[in-house]
C-alpha positions as CSV (number, residue, x, y, z in Angstrom):
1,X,-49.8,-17.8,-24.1
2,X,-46.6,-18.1,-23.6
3,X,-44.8,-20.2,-20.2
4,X,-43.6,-16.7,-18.8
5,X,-46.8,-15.2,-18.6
6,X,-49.0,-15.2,-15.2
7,X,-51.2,-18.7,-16.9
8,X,-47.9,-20.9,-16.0
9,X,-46.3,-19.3,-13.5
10,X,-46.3,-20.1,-9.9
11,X,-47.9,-18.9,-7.2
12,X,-44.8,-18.2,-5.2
13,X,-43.5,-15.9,-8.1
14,X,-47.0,-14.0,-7.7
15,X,-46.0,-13.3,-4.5
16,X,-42.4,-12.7,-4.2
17,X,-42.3,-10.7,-7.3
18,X,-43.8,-7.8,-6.0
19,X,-42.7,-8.2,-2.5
20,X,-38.9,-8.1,-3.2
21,X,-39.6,-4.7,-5.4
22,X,-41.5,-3.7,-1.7
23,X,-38.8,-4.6,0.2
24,X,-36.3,-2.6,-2.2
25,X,-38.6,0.2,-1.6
26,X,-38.9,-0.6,2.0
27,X,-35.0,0.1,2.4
28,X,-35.4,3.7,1.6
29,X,-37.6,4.1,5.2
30,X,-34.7,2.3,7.0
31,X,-31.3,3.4,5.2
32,X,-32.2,6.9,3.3
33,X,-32.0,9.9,5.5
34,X,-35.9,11.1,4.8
35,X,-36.7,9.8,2.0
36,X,-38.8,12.5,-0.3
37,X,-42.4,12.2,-1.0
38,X,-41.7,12.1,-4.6
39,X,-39.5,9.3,-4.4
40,X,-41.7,7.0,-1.9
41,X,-44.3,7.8,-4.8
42,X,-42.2,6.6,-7.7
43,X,-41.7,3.5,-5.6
44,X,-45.2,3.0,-4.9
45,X,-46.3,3.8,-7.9
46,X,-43.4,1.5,-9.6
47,X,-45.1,-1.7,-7.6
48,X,-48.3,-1.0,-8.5
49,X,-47.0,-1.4,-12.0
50,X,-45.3,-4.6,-11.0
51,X,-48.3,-6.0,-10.1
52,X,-50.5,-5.1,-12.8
53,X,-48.1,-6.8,-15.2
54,X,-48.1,-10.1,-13.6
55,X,-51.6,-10.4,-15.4
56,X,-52.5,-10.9,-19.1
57,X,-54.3,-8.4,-21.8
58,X,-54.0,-5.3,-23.1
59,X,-56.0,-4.1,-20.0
60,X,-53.5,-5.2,-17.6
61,X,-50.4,-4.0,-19.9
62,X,-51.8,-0.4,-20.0
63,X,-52.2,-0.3,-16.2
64,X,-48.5,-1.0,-15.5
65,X,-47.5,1.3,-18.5
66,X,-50.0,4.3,-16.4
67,X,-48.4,3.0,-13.0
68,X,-44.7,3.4,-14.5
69,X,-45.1,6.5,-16.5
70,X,-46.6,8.0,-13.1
71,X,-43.9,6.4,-11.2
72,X,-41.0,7.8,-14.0
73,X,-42.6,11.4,-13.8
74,X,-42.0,11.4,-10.1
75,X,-38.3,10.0,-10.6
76,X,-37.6,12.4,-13.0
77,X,-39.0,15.4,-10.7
78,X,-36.9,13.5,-7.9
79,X,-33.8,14.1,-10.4
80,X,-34.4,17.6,-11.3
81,X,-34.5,18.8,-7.9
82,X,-31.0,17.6,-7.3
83,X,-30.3,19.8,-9.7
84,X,-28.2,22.6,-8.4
85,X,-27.6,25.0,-11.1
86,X,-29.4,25.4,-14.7
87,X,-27.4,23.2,-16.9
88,X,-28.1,21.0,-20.1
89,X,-27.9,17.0,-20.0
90,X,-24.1,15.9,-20.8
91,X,-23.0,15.4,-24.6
92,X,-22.9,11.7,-24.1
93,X,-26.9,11.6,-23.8
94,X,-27.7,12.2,-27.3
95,X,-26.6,8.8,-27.7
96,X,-29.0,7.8,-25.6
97,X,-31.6,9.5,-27.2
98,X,-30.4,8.4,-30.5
99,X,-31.0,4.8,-29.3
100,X,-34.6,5.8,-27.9
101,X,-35.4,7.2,-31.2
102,X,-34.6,4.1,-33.4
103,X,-36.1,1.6,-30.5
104,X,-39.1,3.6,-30.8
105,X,-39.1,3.6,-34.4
106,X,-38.5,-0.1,-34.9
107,X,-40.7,-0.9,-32.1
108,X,-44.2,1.6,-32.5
109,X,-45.4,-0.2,-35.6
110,X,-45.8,-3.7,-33.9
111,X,-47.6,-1.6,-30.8
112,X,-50.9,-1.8,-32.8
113,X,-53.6,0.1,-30.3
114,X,-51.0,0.5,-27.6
115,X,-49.1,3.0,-30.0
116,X,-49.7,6.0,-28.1
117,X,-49.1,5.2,-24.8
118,X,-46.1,3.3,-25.7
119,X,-45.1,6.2,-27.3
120,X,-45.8,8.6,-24.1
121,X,-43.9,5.9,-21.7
122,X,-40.9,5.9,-23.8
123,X,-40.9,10.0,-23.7
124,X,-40.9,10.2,-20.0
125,X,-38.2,7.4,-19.3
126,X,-35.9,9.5,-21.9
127,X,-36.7,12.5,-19.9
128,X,-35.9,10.4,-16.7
129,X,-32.6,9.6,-17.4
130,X,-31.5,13.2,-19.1
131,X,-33.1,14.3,-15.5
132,X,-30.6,11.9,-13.8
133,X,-27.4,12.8,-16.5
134,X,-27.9,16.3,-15.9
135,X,-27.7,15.9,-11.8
136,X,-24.9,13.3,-11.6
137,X,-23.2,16.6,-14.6
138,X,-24.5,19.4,-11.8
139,X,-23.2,17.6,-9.0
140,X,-20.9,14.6,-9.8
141,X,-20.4,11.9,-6.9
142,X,-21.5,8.4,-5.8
143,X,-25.1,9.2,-5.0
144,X,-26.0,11.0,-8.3
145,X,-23.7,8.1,-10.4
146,X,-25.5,5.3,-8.5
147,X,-29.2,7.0,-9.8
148,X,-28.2,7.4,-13.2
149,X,-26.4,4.0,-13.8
150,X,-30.1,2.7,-12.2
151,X,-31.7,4.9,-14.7
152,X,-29.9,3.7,-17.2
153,X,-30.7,0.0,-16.3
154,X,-34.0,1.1,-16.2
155,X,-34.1,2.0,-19.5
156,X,-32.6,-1.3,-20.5
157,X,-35.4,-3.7,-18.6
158,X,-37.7,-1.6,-20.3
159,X,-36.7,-1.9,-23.7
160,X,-36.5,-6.0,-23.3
161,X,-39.5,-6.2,-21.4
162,X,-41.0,-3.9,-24.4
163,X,-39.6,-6.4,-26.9
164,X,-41.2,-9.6,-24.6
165,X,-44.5,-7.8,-24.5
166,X,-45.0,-6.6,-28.3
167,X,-42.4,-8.8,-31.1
168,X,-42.9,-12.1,-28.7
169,X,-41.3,-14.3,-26.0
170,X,-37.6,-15.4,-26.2
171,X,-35.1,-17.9,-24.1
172,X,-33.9,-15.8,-20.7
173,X,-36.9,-12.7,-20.9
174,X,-38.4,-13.0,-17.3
175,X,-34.8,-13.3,-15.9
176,X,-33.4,-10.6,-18.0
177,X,-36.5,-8.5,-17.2
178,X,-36.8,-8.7,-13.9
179,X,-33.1,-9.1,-12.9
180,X,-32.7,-5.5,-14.9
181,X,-35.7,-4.0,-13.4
182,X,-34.4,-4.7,-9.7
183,X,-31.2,-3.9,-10.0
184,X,-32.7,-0.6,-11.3
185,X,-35.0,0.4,-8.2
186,X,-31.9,-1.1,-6.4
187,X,-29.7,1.6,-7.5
188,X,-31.3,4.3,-7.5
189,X,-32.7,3.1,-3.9
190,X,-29.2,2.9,-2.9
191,X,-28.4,6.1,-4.0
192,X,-30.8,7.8,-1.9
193,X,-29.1,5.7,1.4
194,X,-27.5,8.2,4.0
């Protein structure tokens, strides 16, 4: 396996990896003014994910996939309900869209039994970041930019974490991954502050 993976990595990382996504979390019961169910889910939900990919297998893998697409579907109802009139995702997010749809292309054939799920996952983050275009385009300011540049992000650390897991290890992945992934959950934590 290779030095990245939980075989070779210390026990301190064990630890603190899942604690500092906690304590991002944790900021929401002290900074955000009542924090919504559905967004203390996606957090908890988004930690159990953390921690089930600090381990090795298939197994493991699907577990944080399930913990993430659970935690995404809450984000994206989290999203939607900031929504204050019906309106359609910007222009701009077909680009995004466009770039799910070739990543997914290029990246479901090396997936092997992990197709569908992969698949599913890569659905509901799409749908989580139109979610958070379409509130920051219903009701543009700092707090609706701040969750959609973090879904954004999130849709980066995904993608190279995706890359890691299924085409193979490369210089810089854990870093990359996780310094994505926090800045993520940092922004759209933030963006929930009062």
């Amino acid at each position: 396996m290779i030095a990245e993976r939980r075989g070779r990595r210390p026990v301190l990382f064990l630890l603190l990896k899942p604690l500092t996504s906690a304590m991002i979390a944790g900021s929401l019961l002290v900074a955000a003014q009542a924090p919504t169910t559905l967004l203390l889910a996606a957090f908890v939900f988004a930690i159990v994910g953390d921690i089930a990919l600090m381990f090795d297998g298939d197994k493991a893998f699907l577990a944080g996939l399930s913990s993430f697409f659970v935690a995404h579907l809450a984000f994206v109802a989290e999203f939607a309900g900031t929504i204050t009139n019906p309106s359609r995702p910007p222009v701009w997010t077909l680009a995004f869209v466009a770039y799910a749809v070739l990543f997914f292309r290029w990246l479901l054939p090396r997936t092997g039994p992990l197709k569908l799920p992969t698949l599913a996952y890569g659905i509901v983050l799409t749908l989580m970041v139109l979610a958070a275009a379409t509130a920051y385009r219903t009701l543009p300011g700092p707090a609706s930019a701040l969750a959609l540049a973090g879904a954004l992000v999130f849709g980066l650390s995904d993608s190279v974490l995706a890359v890691r897991q299924f085409v193979g290890p490369y210089r810089g992945a854990q870093p990359l991954i996780l310094g994505s992934y926090w800045l993520a959950i940092g922004l759209i934590a933030i963006s929930r502050w009062g």
